[in-house]
PDB file as gemmi writes it, atoms N, CA and C in Angstrom:
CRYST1    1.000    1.000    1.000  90.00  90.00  90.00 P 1                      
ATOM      1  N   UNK A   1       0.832  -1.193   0.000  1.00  0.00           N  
ATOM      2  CA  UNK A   1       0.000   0.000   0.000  1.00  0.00           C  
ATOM      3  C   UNK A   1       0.869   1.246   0.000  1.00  0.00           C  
ATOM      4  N   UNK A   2       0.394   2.118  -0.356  1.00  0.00           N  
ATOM      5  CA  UNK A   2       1.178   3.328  -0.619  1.00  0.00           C  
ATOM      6  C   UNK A   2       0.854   4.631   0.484  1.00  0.00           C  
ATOM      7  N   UNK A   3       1.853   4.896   0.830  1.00  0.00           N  
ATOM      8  CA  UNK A   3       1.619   6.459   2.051  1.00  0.00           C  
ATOM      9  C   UNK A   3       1.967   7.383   1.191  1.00  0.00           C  
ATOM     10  N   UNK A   4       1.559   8.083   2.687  1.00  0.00           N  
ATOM     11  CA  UNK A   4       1.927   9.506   1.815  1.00  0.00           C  
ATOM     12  C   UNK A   4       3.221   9.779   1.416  1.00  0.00           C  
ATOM     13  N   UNK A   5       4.687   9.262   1.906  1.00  0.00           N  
ATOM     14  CA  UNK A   5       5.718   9.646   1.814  1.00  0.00           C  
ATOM     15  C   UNK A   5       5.769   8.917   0.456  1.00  0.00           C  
ATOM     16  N   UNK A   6       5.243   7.751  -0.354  1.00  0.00           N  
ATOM     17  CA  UNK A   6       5.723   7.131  -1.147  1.00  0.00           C  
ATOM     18  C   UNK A   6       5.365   8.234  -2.651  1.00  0.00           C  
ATOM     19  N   UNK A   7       4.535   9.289  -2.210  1.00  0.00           N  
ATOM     20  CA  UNK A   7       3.921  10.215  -3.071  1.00  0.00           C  
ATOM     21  C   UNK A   7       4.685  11.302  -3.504  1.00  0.00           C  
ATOM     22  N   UNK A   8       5.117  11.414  -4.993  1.00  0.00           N  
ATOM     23  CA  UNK A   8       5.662  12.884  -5.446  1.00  0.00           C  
ATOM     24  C   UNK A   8       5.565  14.067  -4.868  1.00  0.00           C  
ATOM     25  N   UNK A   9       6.350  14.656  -5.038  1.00  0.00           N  
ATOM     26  CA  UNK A   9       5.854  16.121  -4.251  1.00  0.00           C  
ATOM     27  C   UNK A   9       4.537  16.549  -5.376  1.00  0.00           C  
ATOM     28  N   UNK A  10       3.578  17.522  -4.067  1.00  0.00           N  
ATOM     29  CA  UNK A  10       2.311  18.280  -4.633  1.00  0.00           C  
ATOM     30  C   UNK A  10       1.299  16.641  -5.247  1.00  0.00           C  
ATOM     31  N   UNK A  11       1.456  15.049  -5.205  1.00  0.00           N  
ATOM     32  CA  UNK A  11       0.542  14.663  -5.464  1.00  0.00           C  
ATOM     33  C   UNK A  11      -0.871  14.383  -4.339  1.00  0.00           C  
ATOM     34  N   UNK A  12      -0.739  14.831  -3.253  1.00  0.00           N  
ATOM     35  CA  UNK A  12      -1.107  14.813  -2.385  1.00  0.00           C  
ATOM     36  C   UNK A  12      -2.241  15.824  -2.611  1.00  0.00           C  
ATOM     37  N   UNK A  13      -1.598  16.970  -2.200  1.00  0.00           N  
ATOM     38  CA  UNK A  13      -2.835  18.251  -2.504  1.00  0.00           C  
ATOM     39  C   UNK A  13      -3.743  17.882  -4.171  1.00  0.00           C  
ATOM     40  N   UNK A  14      -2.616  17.778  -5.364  1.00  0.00           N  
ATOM     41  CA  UNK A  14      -3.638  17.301  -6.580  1.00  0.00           C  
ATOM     42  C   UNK A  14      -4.953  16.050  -6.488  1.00  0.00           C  
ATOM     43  N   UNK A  15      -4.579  15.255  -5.546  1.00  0.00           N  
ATOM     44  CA  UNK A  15      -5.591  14.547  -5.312  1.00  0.00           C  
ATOM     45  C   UNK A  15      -6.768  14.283  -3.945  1.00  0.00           C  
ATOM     46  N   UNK A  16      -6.362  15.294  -3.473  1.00  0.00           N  
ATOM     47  CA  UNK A  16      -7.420  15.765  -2.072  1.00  0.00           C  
ATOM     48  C   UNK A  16      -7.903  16.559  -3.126  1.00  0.00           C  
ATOM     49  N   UNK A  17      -7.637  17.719  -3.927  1.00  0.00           N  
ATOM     50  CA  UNK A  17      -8.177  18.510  -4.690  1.00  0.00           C  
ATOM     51  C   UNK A  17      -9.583  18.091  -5.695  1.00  0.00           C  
ATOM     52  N   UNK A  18      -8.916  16.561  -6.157  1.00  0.00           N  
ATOM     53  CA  UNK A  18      -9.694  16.296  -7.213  1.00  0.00           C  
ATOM     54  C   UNK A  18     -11.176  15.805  -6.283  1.00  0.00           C  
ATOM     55  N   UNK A  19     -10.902  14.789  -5.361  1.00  0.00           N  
ATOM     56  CA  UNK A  19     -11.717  14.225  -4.411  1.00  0.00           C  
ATOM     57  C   UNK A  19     -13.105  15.529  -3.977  1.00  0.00           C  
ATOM     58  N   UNK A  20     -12.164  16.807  -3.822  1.00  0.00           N  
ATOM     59  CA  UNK A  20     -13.145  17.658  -3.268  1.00  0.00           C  
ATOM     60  C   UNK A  20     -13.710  18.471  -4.597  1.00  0.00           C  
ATOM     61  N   UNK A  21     -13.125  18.287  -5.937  1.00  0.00           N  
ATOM     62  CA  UNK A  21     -14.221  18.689  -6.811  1.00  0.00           C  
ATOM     63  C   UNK A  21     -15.585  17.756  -7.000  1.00  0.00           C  
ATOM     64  N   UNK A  22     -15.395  17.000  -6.317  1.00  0.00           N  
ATOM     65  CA  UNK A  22     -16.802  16.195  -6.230  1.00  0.00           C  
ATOM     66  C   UNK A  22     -18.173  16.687  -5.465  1.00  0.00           C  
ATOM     67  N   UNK A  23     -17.274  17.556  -4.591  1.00  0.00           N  
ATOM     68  CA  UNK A  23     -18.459  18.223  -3.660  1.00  0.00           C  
ATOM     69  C   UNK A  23     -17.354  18.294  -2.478  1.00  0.00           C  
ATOM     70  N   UNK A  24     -18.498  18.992  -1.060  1.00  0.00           N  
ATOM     71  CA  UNK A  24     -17.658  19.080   0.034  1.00  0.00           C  
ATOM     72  C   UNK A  24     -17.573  17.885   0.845  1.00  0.00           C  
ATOM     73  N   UNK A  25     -16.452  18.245   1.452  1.00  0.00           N  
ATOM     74  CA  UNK A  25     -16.271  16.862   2.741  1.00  0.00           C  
ATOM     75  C   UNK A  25     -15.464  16.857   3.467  1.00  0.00           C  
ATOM     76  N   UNK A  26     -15.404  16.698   4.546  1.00  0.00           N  
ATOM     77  CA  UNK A  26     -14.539  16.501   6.584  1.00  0.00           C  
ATOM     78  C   UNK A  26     -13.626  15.763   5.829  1.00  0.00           C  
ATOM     79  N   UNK A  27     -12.668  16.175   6.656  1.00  0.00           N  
ATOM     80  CA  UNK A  27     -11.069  15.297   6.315  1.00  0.00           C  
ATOM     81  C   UNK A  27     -11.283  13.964   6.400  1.00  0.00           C  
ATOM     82  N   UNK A  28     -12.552  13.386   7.695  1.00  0.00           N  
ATOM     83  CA  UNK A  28     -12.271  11.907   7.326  1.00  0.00           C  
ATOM     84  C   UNK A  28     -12.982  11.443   6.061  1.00  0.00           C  
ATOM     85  N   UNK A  29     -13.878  12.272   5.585  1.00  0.00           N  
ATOM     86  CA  UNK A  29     -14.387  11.999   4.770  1.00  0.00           C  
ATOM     87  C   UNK A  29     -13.386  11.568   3.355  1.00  0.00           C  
ATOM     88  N   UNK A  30     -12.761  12.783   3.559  1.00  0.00           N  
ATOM     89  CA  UNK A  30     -11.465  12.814   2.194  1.00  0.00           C  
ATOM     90  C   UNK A  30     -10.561  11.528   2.150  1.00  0.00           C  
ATOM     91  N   UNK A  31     -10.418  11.418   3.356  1.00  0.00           N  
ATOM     92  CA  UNK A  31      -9.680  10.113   3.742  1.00  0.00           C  
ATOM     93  C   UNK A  31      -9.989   8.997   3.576  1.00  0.00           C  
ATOM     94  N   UNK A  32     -11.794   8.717   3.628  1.00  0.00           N  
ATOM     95  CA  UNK A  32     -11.755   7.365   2.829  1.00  0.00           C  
ATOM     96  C   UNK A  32     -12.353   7.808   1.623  1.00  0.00           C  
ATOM     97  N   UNK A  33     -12.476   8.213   0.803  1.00  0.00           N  
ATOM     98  CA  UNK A  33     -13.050   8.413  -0.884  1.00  0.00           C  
ATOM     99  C   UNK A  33     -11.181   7.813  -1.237  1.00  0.00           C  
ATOM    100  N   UNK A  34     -10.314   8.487  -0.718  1.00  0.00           N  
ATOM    101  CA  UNK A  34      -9.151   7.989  -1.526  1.00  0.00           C  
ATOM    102  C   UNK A  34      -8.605   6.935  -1.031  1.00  0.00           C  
ATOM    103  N   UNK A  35      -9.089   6.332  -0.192  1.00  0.00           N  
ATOM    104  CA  UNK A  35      -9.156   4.886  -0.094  1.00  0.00           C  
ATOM    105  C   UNK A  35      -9.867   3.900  -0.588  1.00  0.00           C  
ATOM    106  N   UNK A  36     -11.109   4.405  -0.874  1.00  0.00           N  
ATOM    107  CA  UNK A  36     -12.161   3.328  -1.816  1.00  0.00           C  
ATOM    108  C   UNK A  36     -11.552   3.955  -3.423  1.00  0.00           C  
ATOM    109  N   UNK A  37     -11.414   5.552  -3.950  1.00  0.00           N  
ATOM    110  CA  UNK A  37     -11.270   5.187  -5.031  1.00  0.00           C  
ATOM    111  C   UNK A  37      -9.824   4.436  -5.641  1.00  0.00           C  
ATOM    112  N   UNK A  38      -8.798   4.553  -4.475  1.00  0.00           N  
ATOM    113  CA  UNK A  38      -7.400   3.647  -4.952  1.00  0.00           C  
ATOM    114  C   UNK A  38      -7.659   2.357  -5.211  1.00  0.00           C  
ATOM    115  N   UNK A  39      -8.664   2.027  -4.184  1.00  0.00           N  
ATOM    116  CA  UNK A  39      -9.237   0.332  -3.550  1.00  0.00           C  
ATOM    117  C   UNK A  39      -8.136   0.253  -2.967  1.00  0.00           C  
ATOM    118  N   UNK A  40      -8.126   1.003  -1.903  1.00  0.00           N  
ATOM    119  CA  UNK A  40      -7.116   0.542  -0.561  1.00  0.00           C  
ATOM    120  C   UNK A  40      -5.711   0.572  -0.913  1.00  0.00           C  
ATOM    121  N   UNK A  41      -5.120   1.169  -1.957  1.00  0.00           N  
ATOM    122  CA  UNK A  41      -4.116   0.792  -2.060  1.00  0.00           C  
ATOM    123  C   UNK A  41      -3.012   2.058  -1.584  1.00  0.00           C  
ATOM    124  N   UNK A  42      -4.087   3.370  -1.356  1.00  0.00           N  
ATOM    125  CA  UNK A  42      -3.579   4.775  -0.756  1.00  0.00           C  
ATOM    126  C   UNK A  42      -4.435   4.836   0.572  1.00  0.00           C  
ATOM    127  N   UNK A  43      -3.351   4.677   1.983  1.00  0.00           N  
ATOM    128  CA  UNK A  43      -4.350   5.297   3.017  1.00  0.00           C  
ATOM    129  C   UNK A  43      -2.980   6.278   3.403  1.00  0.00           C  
ATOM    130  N   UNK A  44      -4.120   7.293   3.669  1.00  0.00           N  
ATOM    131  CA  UNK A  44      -3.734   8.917   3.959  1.00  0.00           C  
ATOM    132  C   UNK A  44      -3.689   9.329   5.468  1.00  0.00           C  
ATOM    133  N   UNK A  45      -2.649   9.575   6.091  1.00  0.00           N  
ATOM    134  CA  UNK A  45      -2.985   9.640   7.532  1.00  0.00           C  
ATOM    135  C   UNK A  45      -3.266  11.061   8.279  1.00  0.00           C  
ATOM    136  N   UNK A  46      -3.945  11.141   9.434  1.00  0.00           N  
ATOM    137  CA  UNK A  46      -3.832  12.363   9.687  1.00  0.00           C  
ATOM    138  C   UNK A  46      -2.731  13.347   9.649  1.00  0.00           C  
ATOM    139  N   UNK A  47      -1.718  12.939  10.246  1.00  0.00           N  
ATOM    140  CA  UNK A  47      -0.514  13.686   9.971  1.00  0.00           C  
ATOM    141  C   UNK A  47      -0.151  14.180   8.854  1.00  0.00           C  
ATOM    142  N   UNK A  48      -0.913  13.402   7.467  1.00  0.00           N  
ATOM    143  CA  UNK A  48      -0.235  13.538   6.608  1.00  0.00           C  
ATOM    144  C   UNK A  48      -1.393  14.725   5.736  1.00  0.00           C  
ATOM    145  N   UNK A  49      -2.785  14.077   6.273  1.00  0.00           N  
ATOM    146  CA  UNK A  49      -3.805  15.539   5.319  1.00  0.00           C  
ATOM    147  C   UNK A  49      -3.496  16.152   5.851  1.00  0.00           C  
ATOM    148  N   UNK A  50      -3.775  17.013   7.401  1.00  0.00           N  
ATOM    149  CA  UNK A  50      -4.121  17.819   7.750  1.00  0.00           C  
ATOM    150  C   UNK A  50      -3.399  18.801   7.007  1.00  0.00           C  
ATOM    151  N   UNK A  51      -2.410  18.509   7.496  1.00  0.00           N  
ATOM    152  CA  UNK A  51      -0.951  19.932   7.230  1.00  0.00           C  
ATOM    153  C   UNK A  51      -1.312  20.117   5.535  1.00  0.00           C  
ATOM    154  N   UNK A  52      -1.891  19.316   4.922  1.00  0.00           N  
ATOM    155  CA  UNK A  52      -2.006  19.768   3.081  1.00  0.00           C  
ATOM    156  C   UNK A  52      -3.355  20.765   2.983  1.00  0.00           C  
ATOM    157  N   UNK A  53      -4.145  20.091   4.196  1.00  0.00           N  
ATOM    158  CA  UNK A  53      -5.522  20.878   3.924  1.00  0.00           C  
ATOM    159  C   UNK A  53      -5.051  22.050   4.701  1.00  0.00           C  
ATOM    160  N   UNK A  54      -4.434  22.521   5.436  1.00  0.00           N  
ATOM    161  CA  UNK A  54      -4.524  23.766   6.337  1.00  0.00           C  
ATOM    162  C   UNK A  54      -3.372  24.451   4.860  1.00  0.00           C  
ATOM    163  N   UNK A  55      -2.153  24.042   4.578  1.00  0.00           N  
ATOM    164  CA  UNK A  55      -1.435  24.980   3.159  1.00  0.00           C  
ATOM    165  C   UNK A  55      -3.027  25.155   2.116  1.00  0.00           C  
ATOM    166  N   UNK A  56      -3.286  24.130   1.547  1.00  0.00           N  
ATOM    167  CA  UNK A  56      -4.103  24.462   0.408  1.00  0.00           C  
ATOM    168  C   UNK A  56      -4.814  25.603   1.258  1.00  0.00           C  
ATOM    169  N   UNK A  57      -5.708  25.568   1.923  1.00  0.00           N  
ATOM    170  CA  UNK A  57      -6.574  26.728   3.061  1.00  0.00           C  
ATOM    171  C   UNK A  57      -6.145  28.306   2.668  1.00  0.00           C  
ATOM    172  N   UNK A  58      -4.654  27.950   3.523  1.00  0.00           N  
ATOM    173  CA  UNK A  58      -4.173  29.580   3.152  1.00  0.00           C  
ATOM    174  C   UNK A  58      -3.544  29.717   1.386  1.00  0.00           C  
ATOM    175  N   UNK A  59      -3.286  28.775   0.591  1.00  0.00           N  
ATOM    176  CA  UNK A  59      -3.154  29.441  -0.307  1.00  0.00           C  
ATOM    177  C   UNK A  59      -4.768  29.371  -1.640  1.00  0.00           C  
ATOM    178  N   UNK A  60      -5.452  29.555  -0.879  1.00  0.00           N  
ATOM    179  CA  UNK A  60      -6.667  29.457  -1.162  1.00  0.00           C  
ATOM    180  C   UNK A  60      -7.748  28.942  -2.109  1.00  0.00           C  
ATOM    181  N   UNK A  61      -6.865  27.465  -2.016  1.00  0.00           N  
ATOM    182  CA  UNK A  61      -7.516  26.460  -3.071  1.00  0.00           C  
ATOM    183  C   UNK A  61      -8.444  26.135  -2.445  1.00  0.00           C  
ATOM    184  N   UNK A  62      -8.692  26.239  -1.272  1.00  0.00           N  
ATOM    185  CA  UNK A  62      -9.880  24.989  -0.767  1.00  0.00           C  
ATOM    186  C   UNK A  62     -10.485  26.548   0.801  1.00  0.00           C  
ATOM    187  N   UNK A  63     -11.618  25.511   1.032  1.00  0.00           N  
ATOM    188  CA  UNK A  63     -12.394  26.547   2.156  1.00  0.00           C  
ATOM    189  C   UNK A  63     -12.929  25.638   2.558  1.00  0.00           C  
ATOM    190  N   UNK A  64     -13.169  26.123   4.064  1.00  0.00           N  
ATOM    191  CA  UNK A  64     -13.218  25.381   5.553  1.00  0.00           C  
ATOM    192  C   UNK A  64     -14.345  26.182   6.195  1.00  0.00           C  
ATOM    193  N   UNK A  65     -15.541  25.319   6.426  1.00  0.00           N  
ATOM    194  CA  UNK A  65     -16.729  26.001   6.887  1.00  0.00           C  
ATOM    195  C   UNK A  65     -16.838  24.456   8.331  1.00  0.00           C  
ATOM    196  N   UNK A  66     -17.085  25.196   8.951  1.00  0.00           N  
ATOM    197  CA  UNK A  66     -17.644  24.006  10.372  1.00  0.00           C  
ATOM    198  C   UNK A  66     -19.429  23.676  10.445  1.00  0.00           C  
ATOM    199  N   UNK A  67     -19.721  22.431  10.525  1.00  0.00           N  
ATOM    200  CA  UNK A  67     -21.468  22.340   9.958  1.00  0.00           C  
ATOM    201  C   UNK A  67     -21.407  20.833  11.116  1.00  0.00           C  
ATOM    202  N   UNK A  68     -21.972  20.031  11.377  1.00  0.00           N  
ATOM    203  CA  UNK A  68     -22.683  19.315  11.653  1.00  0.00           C  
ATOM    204  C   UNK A  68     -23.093  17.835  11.142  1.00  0.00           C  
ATOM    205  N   UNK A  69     -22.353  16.912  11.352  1.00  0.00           N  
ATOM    206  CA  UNK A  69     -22.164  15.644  10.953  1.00  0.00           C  
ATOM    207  C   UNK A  69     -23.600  14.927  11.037  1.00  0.00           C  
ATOM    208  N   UNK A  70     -23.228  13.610   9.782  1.00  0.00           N  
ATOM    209  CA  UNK A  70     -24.745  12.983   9.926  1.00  0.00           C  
ATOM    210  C   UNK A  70     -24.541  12.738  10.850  1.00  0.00           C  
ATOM    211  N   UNK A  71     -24.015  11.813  11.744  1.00  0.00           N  
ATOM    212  CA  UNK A  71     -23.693  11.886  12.952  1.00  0.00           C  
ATOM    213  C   UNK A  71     -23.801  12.789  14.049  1.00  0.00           C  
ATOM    214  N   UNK A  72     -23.906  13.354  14.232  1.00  0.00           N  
ATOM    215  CA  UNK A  72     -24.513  14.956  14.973  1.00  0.00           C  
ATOM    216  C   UNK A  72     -23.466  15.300  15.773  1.00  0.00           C  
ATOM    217  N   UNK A  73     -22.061  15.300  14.958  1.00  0.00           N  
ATOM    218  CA  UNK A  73     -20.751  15.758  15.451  1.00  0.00           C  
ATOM    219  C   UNK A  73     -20.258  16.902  14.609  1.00  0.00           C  
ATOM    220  N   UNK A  74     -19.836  18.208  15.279  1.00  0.00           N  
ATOM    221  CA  UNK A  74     -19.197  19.271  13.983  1.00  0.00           C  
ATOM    222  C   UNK A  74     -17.796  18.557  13.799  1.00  0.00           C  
ATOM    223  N   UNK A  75     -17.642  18.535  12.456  1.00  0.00           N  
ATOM    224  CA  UNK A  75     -16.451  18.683  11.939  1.00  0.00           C  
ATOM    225  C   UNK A  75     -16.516  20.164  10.794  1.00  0.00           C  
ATOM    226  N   UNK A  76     -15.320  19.900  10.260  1.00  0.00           N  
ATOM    227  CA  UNK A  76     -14.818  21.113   9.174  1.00  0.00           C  
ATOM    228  C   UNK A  76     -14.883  20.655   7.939  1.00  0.00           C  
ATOM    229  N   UNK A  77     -16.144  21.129   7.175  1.00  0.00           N  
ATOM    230  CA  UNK A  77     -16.476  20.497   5.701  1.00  0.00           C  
ATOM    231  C   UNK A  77     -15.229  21.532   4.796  1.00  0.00           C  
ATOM    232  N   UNK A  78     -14.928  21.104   4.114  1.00  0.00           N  
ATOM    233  CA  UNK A  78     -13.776  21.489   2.944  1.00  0.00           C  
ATOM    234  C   UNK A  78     -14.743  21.873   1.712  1.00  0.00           C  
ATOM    235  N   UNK A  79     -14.383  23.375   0.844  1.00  0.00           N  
ATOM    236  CA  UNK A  79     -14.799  23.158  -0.322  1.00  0.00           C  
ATOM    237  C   UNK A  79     -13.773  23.480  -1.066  1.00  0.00           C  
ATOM    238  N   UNK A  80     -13.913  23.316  -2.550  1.00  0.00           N  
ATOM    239  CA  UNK A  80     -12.767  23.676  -3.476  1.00  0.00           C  
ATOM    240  C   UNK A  80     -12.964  25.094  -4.011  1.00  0.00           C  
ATOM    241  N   UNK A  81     -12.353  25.959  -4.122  1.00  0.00           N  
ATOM    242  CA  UNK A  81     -12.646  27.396  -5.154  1.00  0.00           C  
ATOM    243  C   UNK A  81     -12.104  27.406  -6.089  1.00  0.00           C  
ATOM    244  N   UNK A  82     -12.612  28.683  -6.612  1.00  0.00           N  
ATOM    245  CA  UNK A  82     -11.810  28.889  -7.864  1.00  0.00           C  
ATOM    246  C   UNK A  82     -10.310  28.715  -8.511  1.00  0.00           C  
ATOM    247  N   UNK A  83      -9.876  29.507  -7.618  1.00  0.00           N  
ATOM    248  CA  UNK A  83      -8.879  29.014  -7.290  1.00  0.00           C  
ATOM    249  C   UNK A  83      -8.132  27.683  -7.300  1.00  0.00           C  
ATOM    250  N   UNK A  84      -8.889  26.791  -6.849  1.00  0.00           N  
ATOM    251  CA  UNK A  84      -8.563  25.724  -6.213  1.00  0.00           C  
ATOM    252  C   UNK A  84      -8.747  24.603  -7.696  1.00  0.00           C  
ATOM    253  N   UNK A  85      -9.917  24.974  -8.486  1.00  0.00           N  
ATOM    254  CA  UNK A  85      -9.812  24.082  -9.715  1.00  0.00           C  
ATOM    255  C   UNK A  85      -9.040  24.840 -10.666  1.00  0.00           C  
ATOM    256  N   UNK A  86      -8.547  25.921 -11.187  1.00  0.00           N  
ATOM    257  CA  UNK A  86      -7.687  26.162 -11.610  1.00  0.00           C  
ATOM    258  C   UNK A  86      -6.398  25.451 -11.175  1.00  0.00           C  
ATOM    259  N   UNK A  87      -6.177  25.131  -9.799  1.00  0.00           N  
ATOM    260  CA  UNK A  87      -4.554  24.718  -9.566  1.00  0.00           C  
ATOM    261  C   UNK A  87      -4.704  22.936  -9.877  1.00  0.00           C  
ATOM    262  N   UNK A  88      -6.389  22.644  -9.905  1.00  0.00           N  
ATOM    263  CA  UNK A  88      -6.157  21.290  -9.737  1.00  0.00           C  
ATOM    264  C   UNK A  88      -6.194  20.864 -11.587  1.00  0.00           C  
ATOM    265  N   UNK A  89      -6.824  22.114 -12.698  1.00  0.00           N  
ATOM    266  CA  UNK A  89      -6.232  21.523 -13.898  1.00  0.00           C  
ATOM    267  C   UNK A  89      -4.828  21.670 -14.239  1.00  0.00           C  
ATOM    268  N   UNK A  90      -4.077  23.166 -13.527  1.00  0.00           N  
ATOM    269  CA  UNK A  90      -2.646  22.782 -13.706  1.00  0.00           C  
ATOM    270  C   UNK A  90      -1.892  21.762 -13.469  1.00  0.00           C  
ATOM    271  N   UNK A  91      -2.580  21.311 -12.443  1.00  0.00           N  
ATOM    272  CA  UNK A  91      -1.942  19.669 -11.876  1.00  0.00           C  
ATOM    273  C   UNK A  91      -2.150  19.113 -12.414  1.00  0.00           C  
ATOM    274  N   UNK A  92      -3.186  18.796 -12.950  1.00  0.00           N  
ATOM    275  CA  UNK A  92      -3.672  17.568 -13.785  1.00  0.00           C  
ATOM    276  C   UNK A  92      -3.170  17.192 -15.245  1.00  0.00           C  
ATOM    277  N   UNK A  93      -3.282  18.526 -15.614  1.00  0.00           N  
ATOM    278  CA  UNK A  93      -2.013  18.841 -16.936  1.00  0.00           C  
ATOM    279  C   UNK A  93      -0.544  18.276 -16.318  1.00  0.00           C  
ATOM    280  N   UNK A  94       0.172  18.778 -15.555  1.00  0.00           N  
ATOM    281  CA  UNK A  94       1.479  18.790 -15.249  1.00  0.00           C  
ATOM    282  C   UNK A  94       1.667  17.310 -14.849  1.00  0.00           C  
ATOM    283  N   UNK A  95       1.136  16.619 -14.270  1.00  0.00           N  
ATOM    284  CA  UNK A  95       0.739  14.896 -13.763  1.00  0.00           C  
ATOM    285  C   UNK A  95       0.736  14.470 -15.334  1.00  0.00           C  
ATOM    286  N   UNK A  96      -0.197  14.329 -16.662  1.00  0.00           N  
ATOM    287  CA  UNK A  96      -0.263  14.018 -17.487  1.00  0.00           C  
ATOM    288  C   UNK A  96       1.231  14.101 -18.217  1.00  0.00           C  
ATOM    289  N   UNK A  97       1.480  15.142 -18.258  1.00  0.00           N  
ATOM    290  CA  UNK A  97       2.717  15.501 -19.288  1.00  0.00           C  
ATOM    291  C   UNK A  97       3.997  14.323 -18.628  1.00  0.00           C  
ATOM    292  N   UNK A  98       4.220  14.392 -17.171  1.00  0.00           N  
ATOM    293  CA  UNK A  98       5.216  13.745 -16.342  1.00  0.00           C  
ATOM    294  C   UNK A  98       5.024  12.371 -16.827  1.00  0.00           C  
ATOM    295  N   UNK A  99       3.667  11.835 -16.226  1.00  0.00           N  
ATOM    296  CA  UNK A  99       3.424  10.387 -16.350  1.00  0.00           C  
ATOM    297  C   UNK A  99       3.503   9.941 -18.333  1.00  0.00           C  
ATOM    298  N   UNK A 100       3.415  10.744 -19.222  1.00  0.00           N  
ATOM    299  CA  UNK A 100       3.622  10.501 -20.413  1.00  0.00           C  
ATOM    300  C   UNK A 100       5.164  10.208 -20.591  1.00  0.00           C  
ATOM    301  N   UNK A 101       6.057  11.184 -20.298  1.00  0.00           N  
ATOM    302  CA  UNK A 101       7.157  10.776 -20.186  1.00  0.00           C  
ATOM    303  C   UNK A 101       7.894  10.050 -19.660  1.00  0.00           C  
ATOM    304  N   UNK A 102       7.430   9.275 -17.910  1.00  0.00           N  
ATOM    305  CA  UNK A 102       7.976   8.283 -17.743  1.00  0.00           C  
ATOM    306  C   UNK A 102       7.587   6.975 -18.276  1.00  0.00           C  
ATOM    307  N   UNK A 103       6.610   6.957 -18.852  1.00  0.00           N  
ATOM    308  CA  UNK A 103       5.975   5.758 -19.676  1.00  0.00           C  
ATOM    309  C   UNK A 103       7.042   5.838 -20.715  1.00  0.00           C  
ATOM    310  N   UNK A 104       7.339   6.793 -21.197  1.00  0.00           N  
ATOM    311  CA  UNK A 104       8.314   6.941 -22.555  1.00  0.00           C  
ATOM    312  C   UNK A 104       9.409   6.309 -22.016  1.00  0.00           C  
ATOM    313  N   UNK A 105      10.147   6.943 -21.080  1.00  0.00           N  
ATOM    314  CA  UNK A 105      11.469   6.394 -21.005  1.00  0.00           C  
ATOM    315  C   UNK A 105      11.440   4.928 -19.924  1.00  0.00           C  
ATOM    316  N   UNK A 106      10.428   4.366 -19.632  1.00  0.00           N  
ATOM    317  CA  UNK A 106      10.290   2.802 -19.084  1.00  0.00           C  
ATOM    318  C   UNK A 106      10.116   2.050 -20.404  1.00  0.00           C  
ATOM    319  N   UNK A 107       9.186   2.378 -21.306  1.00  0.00           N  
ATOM    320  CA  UNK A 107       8.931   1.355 -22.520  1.00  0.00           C  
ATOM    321  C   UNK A 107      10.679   1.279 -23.273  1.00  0.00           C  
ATOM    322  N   UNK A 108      11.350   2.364 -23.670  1.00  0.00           N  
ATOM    323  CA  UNK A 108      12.391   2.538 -24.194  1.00  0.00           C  
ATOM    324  C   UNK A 108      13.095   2.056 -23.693  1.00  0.00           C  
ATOM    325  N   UNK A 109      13.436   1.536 -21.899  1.00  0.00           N  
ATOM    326  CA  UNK A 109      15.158   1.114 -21.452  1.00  0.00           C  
ATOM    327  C   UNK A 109      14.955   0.145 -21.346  1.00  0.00           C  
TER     328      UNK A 109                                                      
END                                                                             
């Protein structure tokens, strides 16, 4: 299974990012969507979102409103802004272009 350390730099935030263009959601929430959509093969630990969701926060990809769990617990729902999908198609571009090229130079050696 893969952690967070096994992750490129910035793939972390690109894919909390993408997770939360789906809509909003509590960190644990974020935490398992990218565990069911890896199928278990990415678990994300607290140590390891928080500190991405509080940077993305201040550089103002994402927003933090406090609401009220089905559960009838507040947590801190996350949304994405403008901002925030703009940085997540630069990523998504910049991820594409990378992963094209290491496919290139694995098929080639």
């Amino acid at each position: 299974m893969a952690k967070k350390e096994d992750l490129l730099q910035g793939t972390l935030d690109m894919l909390v990012l993408r997770v939360l263009s789906r809509g909003e959601l509590h960190g644990w929430g974020i935490t398992l969507k990218l565990e069911q959509l890896s199928k278990s093969a990415l678990q994300v630990d607290e140590g390891s979102l928080y500190p991405a969701l509080y940077r993305m926060e201040e550089k103002g990809w994402i927003e933090a409103e406090w609401k009220v769990t089905e559960n009838n617990r507040r947590a801190k729902y996350y949304t994405l802004t403008r901002a925030g999908r703009k940085q997540l198609e630069t990523a998504t571009e910049g991820w594409d272009r990378m992963s094209a090229i290491i496919a290139l130079v694995m098929e080639s050696a």
